[in-house]
N, C-alpha and C positions, 0 to 999 in steps of 0.2 A: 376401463379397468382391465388389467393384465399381469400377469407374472412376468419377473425379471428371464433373463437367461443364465444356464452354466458357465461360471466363469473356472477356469483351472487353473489351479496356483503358478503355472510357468505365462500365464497372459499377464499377470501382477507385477506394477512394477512400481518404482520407489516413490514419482509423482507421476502426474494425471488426472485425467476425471474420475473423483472415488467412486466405490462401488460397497454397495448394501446389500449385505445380507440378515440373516435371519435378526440380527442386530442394527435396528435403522439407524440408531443415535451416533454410529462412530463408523467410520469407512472401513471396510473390510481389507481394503487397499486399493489400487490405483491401474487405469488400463487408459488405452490409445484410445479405443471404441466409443462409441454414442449408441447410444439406445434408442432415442427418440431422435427423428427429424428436427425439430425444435422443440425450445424448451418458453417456448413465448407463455404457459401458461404455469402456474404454479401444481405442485404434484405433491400425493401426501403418500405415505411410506405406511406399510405394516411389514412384522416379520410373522412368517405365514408358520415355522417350525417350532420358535422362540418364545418365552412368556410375550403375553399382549403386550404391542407398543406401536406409538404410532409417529411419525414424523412428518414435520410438512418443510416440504424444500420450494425455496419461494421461483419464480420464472426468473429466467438468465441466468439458473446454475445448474450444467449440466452433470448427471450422476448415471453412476449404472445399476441396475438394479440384479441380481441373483436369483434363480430360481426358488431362493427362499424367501423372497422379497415379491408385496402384491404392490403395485402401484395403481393409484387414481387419480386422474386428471378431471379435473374441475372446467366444462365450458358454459356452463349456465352463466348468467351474469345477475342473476337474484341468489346470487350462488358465494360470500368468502369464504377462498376454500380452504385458509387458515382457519376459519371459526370451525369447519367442515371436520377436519381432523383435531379438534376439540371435542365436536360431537361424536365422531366416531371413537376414539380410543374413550370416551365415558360411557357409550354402549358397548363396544368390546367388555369392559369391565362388564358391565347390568348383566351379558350373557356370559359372564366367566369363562372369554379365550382365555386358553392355556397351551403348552403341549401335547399336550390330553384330549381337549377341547380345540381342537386348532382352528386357527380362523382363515377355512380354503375362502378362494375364491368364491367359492358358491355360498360357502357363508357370507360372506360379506357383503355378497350382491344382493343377499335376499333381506341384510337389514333394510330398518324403514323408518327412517328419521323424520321429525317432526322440524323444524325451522322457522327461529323467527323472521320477520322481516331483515331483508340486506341492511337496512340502517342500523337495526339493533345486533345485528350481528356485528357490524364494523365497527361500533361503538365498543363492542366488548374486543374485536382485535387491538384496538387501538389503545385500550387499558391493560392489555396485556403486554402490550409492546413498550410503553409505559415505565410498567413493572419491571422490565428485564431490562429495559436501557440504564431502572437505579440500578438494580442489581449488580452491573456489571460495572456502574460508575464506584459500589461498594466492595467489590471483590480489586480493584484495583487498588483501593484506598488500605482494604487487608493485606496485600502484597505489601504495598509500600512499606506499613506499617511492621509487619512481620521480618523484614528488611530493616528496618532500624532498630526492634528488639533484638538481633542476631549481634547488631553492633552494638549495643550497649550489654550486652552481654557478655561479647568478648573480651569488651573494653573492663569492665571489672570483674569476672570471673577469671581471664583467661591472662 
């Protein structure tokens, strides 16, 4: 478990390995640098400044993390540490991180999770992964569809 580094806006550059800050869900922008040696295992994201959020970036994608940015790396093997970052951002909620409430390091070191067994854990990643693979099979099907209301639109309005 550790905080990112200062990144300053002249290190940023148009593409690269993103970097996270106090905002885990969307890359802050992009730099040359590595953070980790390797990324062989998967890593989960909080933003330590920002309302509570959490992200889990799976192994073989490298990111940089920001000084506003806590990172956890997962090497138990009773341990998915996608499910891990499920659990953590539903207790971040329980304890009410906020900006206010900020979730340092030392907070989050000192939570204390409960977990169930690795099977019933991957059983629930795997319903979740599931879930977002329709999702995204539906958000395509909105595109398309939102794409030909444009054109039947034009076609007789316009």
């Amino acid at each position: 478990m550790t905080i990112g580094k200062r990144v300053l806006s002249s290190e940023l550059l148009p593409t690269g390995i993103p970097v996270y800050s106090a905002n885990v869900q969307e890359p802050f922008g992009y730099i040359r640098a590595s953070f980790f040696k390797d990324y062989n295992v998967g890593t989960i994201l909080w933003g330590i400044d920002g309302d509570w959020d959490v992200r889990y970036i799976p192994p073989q994608m490298p990111f940089y993390p920001t000084d506003h940015c806590g990172t956890l790396r997962v090497q138990a093997t009773d341990v998915n540490a996608r499910y891990l970052a499920f659990a953590l951002h539903a207790e971040g909620e329980r304890r009410r991180f906020t900006r206010t409430n900020r979730p340092s390091l030392d907070r989050v070191r000192a939570l204390r999770l409960e977990l169930p067994p690795k099977q019933q854990q991957d059983v629930f990643v795997n319903e979740v992964e599931r879930m977002e693979s329709q999702i995204a099979k539906l958000e395509e099907k909105r595109k398309m569809l939102e794409g030909k209301k444009q054109g039947i639109l034009k076609k007789y309005l316009l």
